[in-house]
C-alpha positions, 0 to 999 in steps of 0.5 A, a space after each residue: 500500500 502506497 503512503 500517503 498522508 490523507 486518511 480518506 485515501 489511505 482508507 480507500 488504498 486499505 479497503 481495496 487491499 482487503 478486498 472489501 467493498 468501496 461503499 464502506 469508505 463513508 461509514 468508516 470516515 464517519 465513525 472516524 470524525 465522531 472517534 476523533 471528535 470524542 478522543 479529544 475531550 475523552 481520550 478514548 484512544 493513544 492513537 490521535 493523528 488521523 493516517 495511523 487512526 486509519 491503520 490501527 484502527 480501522 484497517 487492523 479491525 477489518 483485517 480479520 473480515 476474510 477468516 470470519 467469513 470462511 467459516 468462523 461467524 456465521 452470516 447471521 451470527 452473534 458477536 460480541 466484542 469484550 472491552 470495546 473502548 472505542 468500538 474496536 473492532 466491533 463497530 467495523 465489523 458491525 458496518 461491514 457485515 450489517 447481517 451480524 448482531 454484534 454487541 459491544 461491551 465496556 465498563 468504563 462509562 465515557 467509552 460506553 457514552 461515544 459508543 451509544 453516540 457512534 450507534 444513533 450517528 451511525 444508524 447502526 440498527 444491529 449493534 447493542 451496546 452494553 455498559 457492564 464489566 465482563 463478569 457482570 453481563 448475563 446476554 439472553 441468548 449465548 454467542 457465537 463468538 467472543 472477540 477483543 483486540 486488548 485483553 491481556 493474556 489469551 487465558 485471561 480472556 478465555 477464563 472470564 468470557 466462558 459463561 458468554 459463549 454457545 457450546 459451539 462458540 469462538 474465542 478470537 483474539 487479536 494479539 501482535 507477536 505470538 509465543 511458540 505455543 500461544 495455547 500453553 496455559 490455556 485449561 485442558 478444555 480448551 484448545 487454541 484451533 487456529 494461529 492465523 497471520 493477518 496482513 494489515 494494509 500500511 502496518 508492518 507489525 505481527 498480527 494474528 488471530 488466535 482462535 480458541 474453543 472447547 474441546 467436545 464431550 468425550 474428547 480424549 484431551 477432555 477431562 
């Protein structure tokens, strides 16, 4: 991907990268001006120049698009996004695939605000926003899958978020550099399944996606 300082064009050059429709550039830039906007009053994110808002934001949300579609969300598809601050990378992903209901979740109450106001902006009738801490949410339905870009340990993540997925659900988490084996302190019960490298246009950084769920009844590894 060419640099360039323009955010709309590095957006355009990232979208075309990934292979995803052009029609999402206006929504995009949309919830980028409101992100923008917000983090100056709020400090909702470290990032604050608009190009590398564009790259680590956006486009790295967006790079895992490819792998939900094969196979790891159905289209219909429940998702939430755990520690959400500014809706990363569920608000993306829930402008994308307008098809999947995703929800976001966060504790902290101004980031819960910007995405309450990120969701009446943007008209995103399939987004839910929760203002909870992990342990405390108790969804109707389970979901399908459980993503977050900054909950620390893998098994952290996997331990907390357990009474919030299906039986056939996906724990995805997107990590930068990854251990020989990211799975090692993962519960006997619990296997990571896929360490799938992404490509995030304009980033030269490791990113992956680790994607973790149970191992079924009766599985000899199972206890």
């Amino acid at each position: 991907m060419k640099k360039t300082a323009d955010p709309a064009q590095c957006l355009a050059q990232g979208l075309q990268a990934l292979q995803l429709s052009s029609t999402l550039q206006a929504p995009l830039l949309a919830y980028l001006a409101e992100l923008q906007r917000w983090n100056a009053a709020y400090n909702l994110t470290a990032v604050r120049e608009p190009v590398p808002m564009v790259i680590r934001h956006l486009l790295d949300s967006l790079a895992i698009l490819p792998h939900l579609d094969a196979g790891l969300l159905a289209p219909d598809g429940r998702l939430l996004d755990v520690g959400s601050g500014a809706g990363l990378p569920g608000i993306p992903l829930a402008l994308a695939r307008p098809g999947w209901r995703v929800t976001v979740l966060d504790s902290n109450g101004k980031k819960a605000r910007f995405l309450r106001h990120a969701q009446r902006t943007l008209g995103l009738a399939n987004l839910e926003v929760i203002e909870a801490r992990v342990e405390d949410h108790r969804p109707g339905p389970a979901y399908d899958a459980v993503i977050s870009r900054a909950y620390g340990a893998v098994e952290s993540f996997v331990a907390v978020c357990g009474h919030l997925l299906a039986d056939h659900g996906l724990w995805l988490a997107m990590r930068g550099r990854l251990d020989d084996n990211p799975g090692a302190a993962l519960p006997a019960d619990r296997v990571v399944r896929a360490a799938i490298p992404l490509t995030v246009p304009g980033l030269a950084e490791a990113r992956h996606l680790l994607v973790v769920s149970r191992l079924p009844a009766g599985s000899p590894h199972s206890p």
